[in-house]
N, C-alpha and C positions, 0 to 999 in steps of 0.2 A: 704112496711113494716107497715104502717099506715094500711092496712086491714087484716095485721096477725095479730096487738095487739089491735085490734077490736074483732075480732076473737077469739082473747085468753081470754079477758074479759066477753065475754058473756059466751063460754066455764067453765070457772070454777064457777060462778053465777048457770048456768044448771048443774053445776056437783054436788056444795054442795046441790040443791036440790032432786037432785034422779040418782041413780046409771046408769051406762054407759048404752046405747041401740046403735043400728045399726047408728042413727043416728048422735051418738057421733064418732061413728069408719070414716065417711066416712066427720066431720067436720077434725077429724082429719087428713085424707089422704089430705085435702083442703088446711089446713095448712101447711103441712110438702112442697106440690108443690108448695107453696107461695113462703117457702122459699128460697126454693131452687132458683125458680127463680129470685128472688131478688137481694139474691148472687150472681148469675149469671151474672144478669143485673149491677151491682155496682162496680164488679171486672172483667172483661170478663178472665183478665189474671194473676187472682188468683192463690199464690201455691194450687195445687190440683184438679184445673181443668181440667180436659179431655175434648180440643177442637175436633172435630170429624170433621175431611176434606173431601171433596165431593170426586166422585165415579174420581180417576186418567184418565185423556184421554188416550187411548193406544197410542202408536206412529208409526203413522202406513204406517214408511217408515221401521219397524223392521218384518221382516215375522215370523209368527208362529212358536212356538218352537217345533213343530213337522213335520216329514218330512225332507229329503234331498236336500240340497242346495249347491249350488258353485260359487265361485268368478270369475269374468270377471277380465282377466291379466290385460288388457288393461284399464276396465273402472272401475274396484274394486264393479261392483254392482253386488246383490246377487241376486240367478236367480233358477226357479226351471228348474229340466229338460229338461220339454217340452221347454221351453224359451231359452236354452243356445247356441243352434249352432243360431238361426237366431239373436239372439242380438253377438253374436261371431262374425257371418259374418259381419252384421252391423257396427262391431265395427272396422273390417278390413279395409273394404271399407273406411270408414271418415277418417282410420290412412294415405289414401292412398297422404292427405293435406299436410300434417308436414314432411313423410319420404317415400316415394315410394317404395323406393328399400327394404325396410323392410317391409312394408307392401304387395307388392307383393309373397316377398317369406311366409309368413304365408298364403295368398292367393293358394299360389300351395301347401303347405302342409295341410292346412284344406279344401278346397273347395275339392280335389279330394281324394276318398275314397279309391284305389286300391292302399297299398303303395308298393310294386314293382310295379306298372310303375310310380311312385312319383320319388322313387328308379333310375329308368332309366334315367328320362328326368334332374335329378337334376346331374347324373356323365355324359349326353353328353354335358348339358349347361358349367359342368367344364373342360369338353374339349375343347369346344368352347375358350372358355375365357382364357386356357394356351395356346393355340396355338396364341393367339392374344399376349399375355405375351411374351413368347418365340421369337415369330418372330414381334416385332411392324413394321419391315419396308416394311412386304409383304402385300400389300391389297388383296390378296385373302382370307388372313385371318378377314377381316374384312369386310367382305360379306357373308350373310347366304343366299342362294335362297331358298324362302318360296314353290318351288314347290320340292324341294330334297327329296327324299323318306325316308332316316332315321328322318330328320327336323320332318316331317308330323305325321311320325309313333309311331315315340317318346316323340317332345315336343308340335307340335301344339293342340297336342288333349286332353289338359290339360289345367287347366283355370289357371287364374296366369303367364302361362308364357307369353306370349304377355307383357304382363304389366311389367314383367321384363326386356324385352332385352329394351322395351323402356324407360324404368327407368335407365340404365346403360349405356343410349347413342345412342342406334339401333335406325333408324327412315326408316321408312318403304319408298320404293322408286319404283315409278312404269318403268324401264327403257324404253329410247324411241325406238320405233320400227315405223323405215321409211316407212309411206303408207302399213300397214300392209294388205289390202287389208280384209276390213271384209265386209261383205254381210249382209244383213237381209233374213228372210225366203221366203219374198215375192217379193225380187227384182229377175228384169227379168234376167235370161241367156245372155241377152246383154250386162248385165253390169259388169260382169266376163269374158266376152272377153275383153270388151274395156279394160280392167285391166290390164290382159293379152298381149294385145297392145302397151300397155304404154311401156309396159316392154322390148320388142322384140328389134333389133339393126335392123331387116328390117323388120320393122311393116308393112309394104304393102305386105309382102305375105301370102298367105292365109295358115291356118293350122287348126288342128284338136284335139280335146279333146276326150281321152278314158276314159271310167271310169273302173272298175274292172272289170277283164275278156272278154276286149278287146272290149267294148261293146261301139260307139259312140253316143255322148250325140246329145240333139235333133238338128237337123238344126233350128228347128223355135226357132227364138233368143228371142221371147214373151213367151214365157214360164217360170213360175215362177220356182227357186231353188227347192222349197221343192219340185215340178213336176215333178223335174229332178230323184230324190234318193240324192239329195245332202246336204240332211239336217238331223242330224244336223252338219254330215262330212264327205268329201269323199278324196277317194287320184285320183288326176287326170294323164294320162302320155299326156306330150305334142308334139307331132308330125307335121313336115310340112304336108300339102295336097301333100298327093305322085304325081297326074296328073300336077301339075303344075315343083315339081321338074324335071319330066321327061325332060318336056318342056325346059327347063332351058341348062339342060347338053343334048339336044337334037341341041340347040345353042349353044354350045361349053363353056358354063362358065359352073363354081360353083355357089353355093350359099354360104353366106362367112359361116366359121366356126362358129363365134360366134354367139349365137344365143343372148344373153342379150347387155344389152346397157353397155358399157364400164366403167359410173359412180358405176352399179351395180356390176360388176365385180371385182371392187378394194375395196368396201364396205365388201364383202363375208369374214366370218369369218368361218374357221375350228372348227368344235365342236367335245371337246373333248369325 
């Protein structure tokens, strides 16, 4: 304020001696921004001030007000197209913590995109599950074998469901199968007789393997399976050595009926 009324003083001094020139116009613009600043500086929040606020940050978890956008049910965040099925899946997957069984089934309704067979596998699983309702005291109902051709056709080949039946109790079970007799590719022809042997009720006589179309497999017992045509399956028929039977009822016996070992025989289940 002290160099506006410095200013103003020597101003009207210069003014009573000679009329205004450029020079006077541009003392006076000097003055007038003194002022102003002055006021400024001495009242910041003077009536009549207009403070001027710096440029707002955006916020920039809000997306653009242009373009198409959708809410995730699940996680409420906003998503452009491109983004919404793999943060949807996403978002399935981690529900799968807190609730399974609901998470799975939004798993088989979004993961799989054909909804007739969505359709299919979602009215066998409710056949499944009323026949178990219906009959709780018959265990056949509470058993699904994962090699059944409708099971396969219908629901294995849909994601989400695995994850359902085991969400609802199912736990996968591999049944035990006595001495199933599995081979590798490169074990010898020996070792599918001795197997065979094991099994017989008069394993001291000798006998013979056909394979398809009456054709006998090799004598040399060193020969690997796959050498044989036995890989990766073959159906064998098992036959005694006809020369030795002769021999046999040539001495006036039989050879007994039974050809398996008796524990094997009562193990034997009819398949329906």
């Amino acid at each position: 304020m002290a160099a506006a009324a410095a200013l103003a003083r020597l101003e009207q001094k210069q003014t009573r001696a000679r009329g205004p020139t450029s020079q006077d116009f541009i003392r006076n613009q000097v003055r007038k921004e003194l002022q102003v600043e002055a006021t400024i500086s001495s009242s910041p929040a003077a009536p009549g001030t207009n403070m001027v606020s710096g440029p707002k940050e955006e916020d920039s978890t809000q997306p653009p007000v242009s373009g198409v956008y959708f809410t995730c049910p699940l996680t409420g965040a906003t998503l452009r197209r491109d983004q919404r099925d793999a943060h949807i899946k996403e978002a399935i997957l981690l529900h799968f913590s807190t609730d399974p069984v609901a998470a799975s089934i939004m798993k088989i309704h979004t993961f799989n995109r054909d909804r007739d067979k969505v359709k299919l596998a979602v009215d066998t699983i409710a056949k499944y599950l009323d026949n178990i309702h219906l009959h709780p005291q018959e265990e056949k109902y509470q058993r699904i074998k994962l090699q059944n051709k409708v099971f396969q056709e219908r629901i294995t080949c849909l994601e989400g469901t695995q994850e359902f039946f085991e969400a609802i109790g199912f736990q996968k079970m591999l049944l035990p199968v006595p001495d199933p007799g599995t081979f590798y590719a490169r074990e010898r022809l020996s070792a599918l007789y001795e197997f065979i042997r094991g099994a017989l009720h008069n394993d001291w006589l000798p006998f013979e393997l056909l394979a398809s179309g009456g054709q006998k497999l090799a004598e040399d017992e060193n020969v690997a399976l796959n050498e044989c045509g036995l890989v990766p399956s073959a159906l064998l028929t098992f036959s005694w050595d006809a020369a030795v039977l002769e021999d046999i009822r040539a001495a006036g016996a039989e050879p007994d009926s039974s050809i398996l070992k008796p524990e094997l025989l009562e193990a034997m289940e009819q398949l329906s």
